[in-house]
C-alpha atoms as an extended CHARMM CRD file, in Angstrom:
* protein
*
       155  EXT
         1         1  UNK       CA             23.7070000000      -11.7260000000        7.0780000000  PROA      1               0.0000000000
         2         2  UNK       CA             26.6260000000      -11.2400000000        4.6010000000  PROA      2               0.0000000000
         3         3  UNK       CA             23.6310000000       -9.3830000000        1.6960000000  PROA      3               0.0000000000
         4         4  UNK       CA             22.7600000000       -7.1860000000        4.9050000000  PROA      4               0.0000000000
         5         5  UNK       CA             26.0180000000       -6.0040000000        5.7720000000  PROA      5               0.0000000000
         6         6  UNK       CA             26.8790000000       -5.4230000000        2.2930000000  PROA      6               0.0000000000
         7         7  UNK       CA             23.4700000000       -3.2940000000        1.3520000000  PROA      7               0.0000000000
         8         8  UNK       CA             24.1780000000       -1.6010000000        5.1900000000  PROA      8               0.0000000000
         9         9  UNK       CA             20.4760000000       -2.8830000000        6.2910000000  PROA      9               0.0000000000
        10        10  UNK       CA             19.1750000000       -5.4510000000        8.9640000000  PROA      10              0.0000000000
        11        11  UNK       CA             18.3700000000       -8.6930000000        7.8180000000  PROA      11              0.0000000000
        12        12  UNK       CA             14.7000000000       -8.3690000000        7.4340000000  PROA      12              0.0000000000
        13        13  UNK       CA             15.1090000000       -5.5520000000        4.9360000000  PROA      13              0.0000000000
        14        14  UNK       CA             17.4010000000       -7.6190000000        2.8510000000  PROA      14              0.0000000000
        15        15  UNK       CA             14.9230000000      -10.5690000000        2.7610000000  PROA      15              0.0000000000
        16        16  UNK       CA             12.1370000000       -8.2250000000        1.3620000000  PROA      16              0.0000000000
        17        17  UNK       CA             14.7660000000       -6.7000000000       -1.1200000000  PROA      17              0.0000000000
        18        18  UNK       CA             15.3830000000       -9.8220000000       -2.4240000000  PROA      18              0.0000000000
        19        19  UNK       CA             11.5010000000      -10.8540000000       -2.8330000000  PROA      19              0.0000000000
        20        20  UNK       CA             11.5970000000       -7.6270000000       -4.3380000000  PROA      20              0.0000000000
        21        21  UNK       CA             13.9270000000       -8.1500000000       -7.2650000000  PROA      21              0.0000000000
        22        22  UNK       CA             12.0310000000      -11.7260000000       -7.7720000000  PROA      22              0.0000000000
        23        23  UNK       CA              8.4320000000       -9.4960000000       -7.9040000000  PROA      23              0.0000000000
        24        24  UNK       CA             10.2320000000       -7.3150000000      -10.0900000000  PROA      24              0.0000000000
        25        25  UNK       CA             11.4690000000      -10.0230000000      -12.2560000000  PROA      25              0.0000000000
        26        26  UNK       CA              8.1470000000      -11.3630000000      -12.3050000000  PROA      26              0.0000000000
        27        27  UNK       CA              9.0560000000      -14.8160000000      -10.8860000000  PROA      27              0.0000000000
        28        28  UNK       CA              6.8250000000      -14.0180000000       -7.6840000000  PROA      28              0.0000000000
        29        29  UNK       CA              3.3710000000      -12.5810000000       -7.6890000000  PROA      29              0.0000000000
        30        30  UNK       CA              3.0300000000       -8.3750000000       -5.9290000000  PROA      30              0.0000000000
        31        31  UNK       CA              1.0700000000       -9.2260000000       -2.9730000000  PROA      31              0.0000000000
        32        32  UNK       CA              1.9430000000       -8.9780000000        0.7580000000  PROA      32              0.0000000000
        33        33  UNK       CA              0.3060000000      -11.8640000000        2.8690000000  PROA      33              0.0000000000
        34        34  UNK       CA             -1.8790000000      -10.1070000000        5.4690000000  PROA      34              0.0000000000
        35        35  UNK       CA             -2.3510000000       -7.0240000000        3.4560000000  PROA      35              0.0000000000
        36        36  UNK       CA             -4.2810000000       -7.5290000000        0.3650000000  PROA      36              0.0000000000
        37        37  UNK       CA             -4.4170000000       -3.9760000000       -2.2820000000  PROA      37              0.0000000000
        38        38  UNK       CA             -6.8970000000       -4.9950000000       -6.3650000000  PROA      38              0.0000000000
        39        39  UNK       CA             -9.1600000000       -3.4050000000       -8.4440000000  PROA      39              0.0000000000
        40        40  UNK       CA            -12.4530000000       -5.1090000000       -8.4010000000  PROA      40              0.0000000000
        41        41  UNK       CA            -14.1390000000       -3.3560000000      -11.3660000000  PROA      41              0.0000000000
        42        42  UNK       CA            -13.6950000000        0.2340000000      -11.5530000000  PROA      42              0.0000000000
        43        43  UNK       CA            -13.3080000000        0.1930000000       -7.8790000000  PROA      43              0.0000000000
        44        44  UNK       CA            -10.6910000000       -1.1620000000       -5.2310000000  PROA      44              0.0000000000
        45        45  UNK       CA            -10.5010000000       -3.3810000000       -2.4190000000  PROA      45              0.0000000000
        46        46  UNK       CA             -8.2870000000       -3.5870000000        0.6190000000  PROA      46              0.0000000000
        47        47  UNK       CA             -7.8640000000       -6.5450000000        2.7100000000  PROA      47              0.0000000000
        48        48  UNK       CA             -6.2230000000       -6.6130000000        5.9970000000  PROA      48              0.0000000000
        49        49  UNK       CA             -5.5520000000      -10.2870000000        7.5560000000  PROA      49              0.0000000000
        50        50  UNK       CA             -8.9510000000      -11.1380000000        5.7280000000  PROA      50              0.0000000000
        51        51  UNK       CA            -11.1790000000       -8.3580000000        6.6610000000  PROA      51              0.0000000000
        52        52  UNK       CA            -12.0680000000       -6.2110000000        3.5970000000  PROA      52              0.0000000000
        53        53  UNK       CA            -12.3840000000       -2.5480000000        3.7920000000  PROA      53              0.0000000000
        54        54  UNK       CA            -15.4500000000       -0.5510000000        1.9750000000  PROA      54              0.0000000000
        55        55  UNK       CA            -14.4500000000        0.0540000000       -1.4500000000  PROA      55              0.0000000000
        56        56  UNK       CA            -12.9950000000        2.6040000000       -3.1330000000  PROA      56              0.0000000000
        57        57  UNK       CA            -12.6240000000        4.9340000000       -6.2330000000  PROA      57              0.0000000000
        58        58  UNK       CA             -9.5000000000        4.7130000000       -8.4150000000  PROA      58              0.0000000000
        59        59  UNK       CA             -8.8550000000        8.1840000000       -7.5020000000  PROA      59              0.0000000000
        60        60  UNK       CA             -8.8630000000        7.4350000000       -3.6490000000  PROA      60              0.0000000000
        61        61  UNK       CA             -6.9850000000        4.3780000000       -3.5400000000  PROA      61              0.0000000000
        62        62  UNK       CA             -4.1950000000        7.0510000000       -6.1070000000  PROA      62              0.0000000000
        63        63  UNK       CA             -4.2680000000        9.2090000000       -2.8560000000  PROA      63              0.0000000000
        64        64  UNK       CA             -3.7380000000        6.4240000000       -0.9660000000  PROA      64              0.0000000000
        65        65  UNK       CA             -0.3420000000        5.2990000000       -3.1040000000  PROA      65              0.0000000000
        66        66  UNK       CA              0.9890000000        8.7170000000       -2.9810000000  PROA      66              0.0000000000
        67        67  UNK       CA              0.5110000000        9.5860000000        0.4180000000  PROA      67              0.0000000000
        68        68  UNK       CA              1.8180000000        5.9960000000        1.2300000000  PROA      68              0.0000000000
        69        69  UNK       CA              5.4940000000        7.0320000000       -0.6140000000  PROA      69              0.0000000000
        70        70  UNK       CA              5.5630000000       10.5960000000        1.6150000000  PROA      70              0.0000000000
        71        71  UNK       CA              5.0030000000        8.2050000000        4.8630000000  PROA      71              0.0000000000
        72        72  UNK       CA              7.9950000000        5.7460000000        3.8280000000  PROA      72              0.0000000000
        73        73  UNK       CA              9.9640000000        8.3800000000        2.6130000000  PROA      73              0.0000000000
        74        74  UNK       CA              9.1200000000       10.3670000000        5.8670000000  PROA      74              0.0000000000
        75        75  UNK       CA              7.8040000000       13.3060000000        4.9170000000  PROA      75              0.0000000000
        76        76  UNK       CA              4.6010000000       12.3160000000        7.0540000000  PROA      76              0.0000000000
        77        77  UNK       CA              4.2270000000       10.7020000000       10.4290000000  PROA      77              0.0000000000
        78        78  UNK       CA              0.7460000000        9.2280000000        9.5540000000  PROA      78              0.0000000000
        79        79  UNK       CA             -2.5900000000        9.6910000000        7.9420000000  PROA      79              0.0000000000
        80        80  UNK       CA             -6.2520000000        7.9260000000        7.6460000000  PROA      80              0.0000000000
        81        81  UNK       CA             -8.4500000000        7.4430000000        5.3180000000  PROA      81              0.0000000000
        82        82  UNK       CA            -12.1310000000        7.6380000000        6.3870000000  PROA      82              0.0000000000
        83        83  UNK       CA            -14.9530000000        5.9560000000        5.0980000000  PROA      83              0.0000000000
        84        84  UNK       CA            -17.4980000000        7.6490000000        8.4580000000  PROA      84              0.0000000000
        85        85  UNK       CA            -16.8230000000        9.0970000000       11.2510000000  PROA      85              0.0000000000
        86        86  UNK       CA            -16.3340000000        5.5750000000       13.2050000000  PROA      86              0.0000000000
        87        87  UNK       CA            -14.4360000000        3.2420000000        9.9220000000  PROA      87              0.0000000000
        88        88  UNK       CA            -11.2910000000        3.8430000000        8.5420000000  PROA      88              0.0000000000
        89        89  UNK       CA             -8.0560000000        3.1950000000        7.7770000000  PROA      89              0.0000000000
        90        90  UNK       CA             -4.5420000000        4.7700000000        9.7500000000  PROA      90              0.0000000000
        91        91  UNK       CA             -1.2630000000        4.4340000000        8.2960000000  PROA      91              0.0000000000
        92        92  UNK       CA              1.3700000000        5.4000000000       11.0030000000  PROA      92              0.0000000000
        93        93  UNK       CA              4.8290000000        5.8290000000       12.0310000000  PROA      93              0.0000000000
        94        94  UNK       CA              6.0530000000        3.8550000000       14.6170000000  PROA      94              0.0000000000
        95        95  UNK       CA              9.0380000000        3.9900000000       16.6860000000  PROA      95              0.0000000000
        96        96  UNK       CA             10.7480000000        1.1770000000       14.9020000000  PROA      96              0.0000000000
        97        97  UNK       CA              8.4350000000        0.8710000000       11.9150000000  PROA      97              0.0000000000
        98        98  UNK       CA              5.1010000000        1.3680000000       10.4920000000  PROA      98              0.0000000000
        99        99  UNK       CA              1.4140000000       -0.0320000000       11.9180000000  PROA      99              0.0000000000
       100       100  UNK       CA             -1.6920000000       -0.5200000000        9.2710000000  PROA      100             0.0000000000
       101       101  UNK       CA             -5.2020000000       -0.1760000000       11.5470000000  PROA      101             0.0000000000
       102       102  UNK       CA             -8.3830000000       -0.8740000000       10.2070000000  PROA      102             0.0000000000
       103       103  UNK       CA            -11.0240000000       -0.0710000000       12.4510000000  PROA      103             0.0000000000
       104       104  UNK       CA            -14.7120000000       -0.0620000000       12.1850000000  PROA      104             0.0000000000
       105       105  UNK       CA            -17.4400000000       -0.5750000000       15.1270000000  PROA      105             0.0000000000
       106       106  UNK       CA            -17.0580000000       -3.4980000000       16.9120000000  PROA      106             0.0000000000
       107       107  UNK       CA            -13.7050000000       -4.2570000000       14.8940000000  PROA      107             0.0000000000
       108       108  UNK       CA            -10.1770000000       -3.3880000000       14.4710000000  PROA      108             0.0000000000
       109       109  UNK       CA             -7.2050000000       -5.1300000000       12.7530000000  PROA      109             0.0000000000
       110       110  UNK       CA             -3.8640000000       -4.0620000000       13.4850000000  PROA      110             0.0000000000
       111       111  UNK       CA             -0.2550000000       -4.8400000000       11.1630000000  PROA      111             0.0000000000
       112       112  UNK       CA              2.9080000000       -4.0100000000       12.5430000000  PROA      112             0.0000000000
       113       113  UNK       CA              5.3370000000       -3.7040000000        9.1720000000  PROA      113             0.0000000000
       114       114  UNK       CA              8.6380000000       -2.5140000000        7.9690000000  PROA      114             0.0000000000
       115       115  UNK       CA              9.2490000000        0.9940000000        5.5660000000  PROA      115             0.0000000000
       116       116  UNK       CA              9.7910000000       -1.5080000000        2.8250000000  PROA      116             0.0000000000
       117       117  UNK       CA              6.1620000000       -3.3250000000        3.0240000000  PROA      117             0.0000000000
       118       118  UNK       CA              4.8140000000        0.4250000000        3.2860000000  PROA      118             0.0000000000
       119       119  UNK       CA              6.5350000000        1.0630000000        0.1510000000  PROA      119             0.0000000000
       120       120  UNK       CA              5.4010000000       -2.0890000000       -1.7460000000  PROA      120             0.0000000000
       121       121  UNK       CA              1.7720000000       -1.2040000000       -0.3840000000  PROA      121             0.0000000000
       122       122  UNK       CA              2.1970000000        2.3900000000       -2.0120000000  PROA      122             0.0000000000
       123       123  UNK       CA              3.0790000000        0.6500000000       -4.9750000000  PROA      123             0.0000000000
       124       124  UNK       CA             -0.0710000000       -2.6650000000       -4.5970000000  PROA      124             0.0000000000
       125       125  UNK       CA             -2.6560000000        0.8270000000       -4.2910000000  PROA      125             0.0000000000
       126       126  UNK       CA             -1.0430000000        2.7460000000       -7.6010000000  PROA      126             0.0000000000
       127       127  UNK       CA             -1.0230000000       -0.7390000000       -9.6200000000  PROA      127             0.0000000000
       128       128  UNK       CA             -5.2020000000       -1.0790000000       -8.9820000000  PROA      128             0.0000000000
       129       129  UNK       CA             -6.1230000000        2.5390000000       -9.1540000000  PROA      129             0.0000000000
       130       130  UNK       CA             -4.6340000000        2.0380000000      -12.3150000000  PROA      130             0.0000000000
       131       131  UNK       CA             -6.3250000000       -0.8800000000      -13.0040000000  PROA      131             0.0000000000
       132       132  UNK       CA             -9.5170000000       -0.0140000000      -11.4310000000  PROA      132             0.0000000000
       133       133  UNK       CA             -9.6360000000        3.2910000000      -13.8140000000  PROA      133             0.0000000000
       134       134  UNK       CA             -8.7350000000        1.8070000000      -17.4950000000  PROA      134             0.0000000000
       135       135  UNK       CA            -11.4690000000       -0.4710000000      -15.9490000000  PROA      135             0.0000000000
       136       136  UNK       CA            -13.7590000000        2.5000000000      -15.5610000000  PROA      136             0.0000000000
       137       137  UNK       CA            -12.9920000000        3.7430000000      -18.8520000000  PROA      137             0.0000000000
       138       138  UNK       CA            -12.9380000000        1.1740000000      -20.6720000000  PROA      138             0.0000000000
       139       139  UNK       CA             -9.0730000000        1.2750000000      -21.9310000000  PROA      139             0.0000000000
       140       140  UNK       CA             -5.9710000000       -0.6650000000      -21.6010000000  PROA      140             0.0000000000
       141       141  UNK       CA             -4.5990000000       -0.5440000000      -18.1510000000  PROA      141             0.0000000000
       142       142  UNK       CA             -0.7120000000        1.9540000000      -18.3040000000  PROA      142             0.0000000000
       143       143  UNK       CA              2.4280000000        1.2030000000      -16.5770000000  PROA      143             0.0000000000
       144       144  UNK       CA              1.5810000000        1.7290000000      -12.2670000000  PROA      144             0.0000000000
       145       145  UNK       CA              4.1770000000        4.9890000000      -12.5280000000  PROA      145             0.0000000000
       146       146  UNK       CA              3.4110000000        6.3080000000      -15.8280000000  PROA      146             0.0000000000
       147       147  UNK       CA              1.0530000000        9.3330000000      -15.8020000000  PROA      147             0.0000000000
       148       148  UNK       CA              0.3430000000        8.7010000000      -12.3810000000  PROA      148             0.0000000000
       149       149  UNK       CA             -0.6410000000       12.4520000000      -11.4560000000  PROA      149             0.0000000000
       150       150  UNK       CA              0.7760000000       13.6520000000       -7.7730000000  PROA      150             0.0000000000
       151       151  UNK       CA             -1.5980000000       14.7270000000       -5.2410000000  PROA      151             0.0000000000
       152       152  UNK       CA             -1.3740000000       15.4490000000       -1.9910000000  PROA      152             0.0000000000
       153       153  UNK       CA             -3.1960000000       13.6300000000        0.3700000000  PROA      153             0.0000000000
       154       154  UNK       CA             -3.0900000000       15.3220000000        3.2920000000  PROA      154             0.0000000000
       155       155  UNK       CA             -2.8630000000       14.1770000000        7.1780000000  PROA      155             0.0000000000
């Protein structure tokens, strides 16, 4: 409670800071249990409490990271990413935090999380676009921020 009142956040948000600066120090792996973001190839996966999404290009899962940064940083209430009319994904806004919906027929998995997961999952989805395109071409994989280009993804 002491880290929380010091760093003016609950006590949930200090936690995840502090498994932050451990992923950032590399003594604990960048995943978030429940939500799973990796290249597969030249393409990437997303897992939500073990269901796996449809695949998708570098470039999409890029969109993804970006528009994932303008939701935490609240410049956007919300946006999905469709795969058909009836499957996709909704990143929204809540009241007092952020939900992750997959939905497809017959199915839909829900994840209530906190502006800091949201940021670590913008983060999980530029990491294995990254990945997934040095994959595609055939090239060392760069740093997850460098040359990242910024898009737009809009809602």
């Amino acid at each position: 409670m002491m880290l929380a009142e010091k760093w003016r956040c609950n006590s949930t948000e200090a936690i995840e800071r502090l498994i932050r600066e451990r992923i950032t120090a590399g003594d604990l792996p960048d995943s978030t249990p429940g939500l799973e973001v990796a290249a597969f190839g030249n393409l990437v996966a997303f897992k939500i409490d073990f269901d796996r999404t449809p695949p998708m290009s570098w470039d999409q899962a890029m969109k993804i990271g970006q528009a994932l940064d303008r939701l935490a940083s609240g410049a956007m209430n919300g946006f999905k990413c469709a795969y058909s009319e009836d499957t996709g994904i909704v990143f929204a806004r809540k009241a007092d935090g952020f939900s992750v919906t997959f939905s497809s027929p017959g199915d839909e998995k829900t994840k209530d999380v906190t502006a800091t997961i949201i940021e670590d999952l913008a983060r999980q989805f530029r990491t294995a676009a990254l990945t997934a395109k040095a994959n595609k071409n055939g090239s060392k994989s760069e740093p997850a921020f460098q040359n990242a280009d910024r898009v737009a993804l809009h809602a």
